[in-house]
Backbone as numpy.savetxt, mean C-alpha at the origin, in Angstrom:
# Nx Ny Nz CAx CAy CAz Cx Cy Cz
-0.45 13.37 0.02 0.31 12.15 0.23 0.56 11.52 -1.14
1.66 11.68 -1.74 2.01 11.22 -2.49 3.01 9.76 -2.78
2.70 8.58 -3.22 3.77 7.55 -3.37 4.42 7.54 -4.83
5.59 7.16 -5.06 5.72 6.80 -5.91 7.03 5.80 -5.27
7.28 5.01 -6.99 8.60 3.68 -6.39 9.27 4.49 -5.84
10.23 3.13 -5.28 11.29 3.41 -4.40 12.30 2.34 -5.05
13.04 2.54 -5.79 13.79 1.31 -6.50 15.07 1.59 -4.99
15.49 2.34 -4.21 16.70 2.39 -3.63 16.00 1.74 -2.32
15.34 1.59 -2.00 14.11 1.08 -0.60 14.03 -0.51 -0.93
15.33 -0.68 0.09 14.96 -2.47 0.47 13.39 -3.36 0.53
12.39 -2.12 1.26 11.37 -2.62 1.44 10.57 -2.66 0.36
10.62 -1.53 -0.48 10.21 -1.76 -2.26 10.53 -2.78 -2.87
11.49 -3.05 -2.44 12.80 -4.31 -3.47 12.12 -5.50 -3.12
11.70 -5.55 -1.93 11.11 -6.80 -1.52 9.83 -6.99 -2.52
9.23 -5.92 -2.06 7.74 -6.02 -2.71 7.87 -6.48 -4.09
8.95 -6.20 -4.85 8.73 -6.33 -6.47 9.23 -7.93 -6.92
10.11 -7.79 -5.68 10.48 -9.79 -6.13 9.83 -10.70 -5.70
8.53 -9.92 -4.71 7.74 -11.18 -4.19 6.68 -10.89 -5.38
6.60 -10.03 -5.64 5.64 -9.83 -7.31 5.93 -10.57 -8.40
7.08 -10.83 -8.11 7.64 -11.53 -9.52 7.46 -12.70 -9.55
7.90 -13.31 -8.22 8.13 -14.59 -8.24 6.58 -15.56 -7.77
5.68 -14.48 -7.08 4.54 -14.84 -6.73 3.53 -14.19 -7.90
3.48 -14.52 -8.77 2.46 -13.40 -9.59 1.09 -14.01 -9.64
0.45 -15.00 -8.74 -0.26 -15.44 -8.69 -0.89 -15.06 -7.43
-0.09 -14.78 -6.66 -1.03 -14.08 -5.03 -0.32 -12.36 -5.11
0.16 -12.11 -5.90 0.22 -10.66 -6.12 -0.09 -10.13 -7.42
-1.38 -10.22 -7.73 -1.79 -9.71 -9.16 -1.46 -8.48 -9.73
-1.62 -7.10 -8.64 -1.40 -5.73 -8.99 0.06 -5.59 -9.43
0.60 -4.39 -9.80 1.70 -3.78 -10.01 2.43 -3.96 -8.63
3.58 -3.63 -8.36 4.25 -3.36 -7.10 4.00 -2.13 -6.63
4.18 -1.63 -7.40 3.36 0.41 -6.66 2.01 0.44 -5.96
1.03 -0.54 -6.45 -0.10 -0.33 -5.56 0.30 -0.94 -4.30
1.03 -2.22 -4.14 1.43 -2.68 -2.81 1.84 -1.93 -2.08
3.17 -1.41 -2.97 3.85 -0.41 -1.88 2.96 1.00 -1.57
2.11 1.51 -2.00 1.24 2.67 -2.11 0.19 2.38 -1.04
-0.20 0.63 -0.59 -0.47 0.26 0.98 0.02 0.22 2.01
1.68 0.31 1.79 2.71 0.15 2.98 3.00 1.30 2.93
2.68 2.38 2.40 2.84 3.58 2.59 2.06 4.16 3.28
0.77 3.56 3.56 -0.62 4.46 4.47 -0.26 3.79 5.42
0.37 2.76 5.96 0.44 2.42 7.68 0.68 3.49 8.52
0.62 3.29 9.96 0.49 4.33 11.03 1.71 3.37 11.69
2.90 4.43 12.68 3.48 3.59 13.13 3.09 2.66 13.88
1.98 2.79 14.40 1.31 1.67 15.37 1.30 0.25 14.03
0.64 0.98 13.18 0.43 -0.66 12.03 1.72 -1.09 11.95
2.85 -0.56 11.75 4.13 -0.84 10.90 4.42 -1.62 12.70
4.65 -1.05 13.77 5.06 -1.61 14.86 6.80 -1.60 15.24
7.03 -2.66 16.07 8.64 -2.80 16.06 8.64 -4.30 15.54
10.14 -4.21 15.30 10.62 -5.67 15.32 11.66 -5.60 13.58
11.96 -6.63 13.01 12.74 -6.70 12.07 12.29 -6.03 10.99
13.11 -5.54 10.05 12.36 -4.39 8.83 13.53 -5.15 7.34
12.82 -4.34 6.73 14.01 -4.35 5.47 13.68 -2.88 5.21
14.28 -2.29 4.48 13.85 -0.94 4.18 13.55 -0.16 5.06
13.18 1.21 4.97 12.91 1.99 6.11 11.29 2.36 5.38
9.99 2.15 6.22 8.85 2.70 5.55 8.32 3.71 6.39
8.35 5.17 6.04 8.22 6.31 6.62 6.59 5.81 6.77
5.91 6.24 8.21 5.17 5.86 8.39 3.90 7.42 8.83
2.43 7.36 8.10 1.78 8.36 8.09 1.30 8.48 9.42
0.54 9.48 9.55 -0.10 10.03 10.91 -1.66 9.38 10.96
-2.48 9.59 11.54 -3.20 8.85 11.80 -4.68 9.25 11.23
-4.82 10.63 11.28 -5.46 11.56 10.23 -5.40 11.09 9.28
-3.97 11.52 8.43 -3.45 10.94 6.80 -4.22 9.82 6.58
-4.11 9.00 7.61 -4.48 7.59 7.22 -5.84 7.56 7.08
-6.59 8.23 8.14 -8.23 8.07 7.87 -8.53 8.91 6.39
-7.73 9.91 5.89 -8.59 10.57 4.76 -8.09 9.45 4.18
-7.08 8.79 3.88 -6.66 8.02 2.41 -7.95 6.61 2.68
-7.92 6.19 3.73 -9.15 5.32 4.08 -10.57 5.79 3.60
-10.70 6.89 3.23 -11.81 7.59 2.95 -12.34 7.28 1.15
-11.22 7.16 1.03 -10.55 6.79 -0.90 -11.54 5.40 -1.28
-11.49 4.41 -0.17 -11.88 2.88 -0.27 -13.32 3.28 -0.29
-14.00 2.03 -1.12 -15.18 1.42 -1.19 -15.50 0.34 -1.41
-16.12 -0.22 -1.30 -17.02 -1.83 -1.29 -17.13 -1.70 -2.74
-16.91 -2.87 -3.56 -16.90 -2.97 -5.08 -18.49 -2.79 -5.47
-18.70 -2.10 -6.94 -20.28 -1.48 -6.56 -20.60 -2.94 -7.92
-21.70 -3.12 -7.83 -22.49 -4.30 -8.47 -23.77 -3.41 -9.14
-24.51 -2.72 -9.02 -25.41 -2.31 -9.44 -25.41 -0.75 -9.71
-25.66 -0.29 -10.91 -25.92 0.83 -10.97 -26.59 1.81 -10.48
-26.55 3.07 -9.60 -27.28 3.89 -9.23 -28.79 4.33 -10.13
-29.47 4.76 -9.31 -30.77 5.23 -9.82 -30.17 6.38 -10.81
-29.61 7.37 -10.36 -28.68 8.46 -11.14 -28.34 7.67 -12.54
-27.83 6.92 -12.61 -26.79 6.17 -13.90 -27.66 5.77 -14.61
């Protein structure tokens, strides 16, 4: 599963001007945002109004990329 931008993707377009103009509740790049709206399942994405079209993963896909996440670590391992 690969993301990368989407400069032609309304729904990218969104993401980068609410980055811009919000750069205070959107700290990251726009690629990591959109690189979250890229792991939805159509169940997450749902119906109703869109901008863009966001091809939506399977449900598998989604648990390995979920697999990626961890709880921020604070203490060093016994190992380290």
């Amino acid at each position: 599963h690969i993301v990368v931008e989407a400069e032609a993707n309304e729904a990218y377009k969104l993401i980068k001007r609410l980055c811009k103009k919000h750069p205070q509740d959107f700290e990251q790049d726009p690629l990591w945002y959109w690189a979250a709206i890229c792991s939805l399942t159509d169940s997450d994405i749902g119906a109703g109004p869109r901008k863009g079209h966001i091809k939506a993963v399977s449900p598998d896909m989604q648990r390995k990329l979920l697999c990626l996440y961890h709880e921020p670590i604070s203490t060093p391992s016994k190992s380290a």
